[in-house]
C-alpha positions, 0 to 999 in steps of 0.5 A, a space after each residue: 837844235 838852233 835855226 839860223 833863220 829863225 832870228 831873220 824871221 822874227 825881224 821880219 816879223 816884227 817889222 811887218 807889224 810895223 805895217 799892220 794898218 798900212 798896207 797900202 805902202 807896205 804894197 807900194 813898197 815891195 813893188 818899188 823894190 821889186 822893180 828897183 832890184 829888176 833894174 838892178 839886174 837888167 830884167 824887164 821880161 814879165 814886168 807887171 
């Protein structure tokens, strides 16, 4: 049996690998687009 997800996954993977010893950008990075795609979609309840 074949997973479509599992190709995402492993890109996911290997790029978080990327980040192993920068977290803190990994961190800054995720929040720049979780604030980006709030933006986006007109959400500012709950901004943290």
């Amino acid at each position: 049996m074949s997973f479509s997800w599992i190709p995402f996954y492993r890109e996911l993977a290997m790029r978080l690998l990327e980040y192993e010893s920068k977290q803190g950008e990994l961190i800054a990075f995720l929040a720049d687009l979780k604030k980006k795609n709030r933006a986006k979609n007109g959400d500012t309840l709950n901004e943290r």
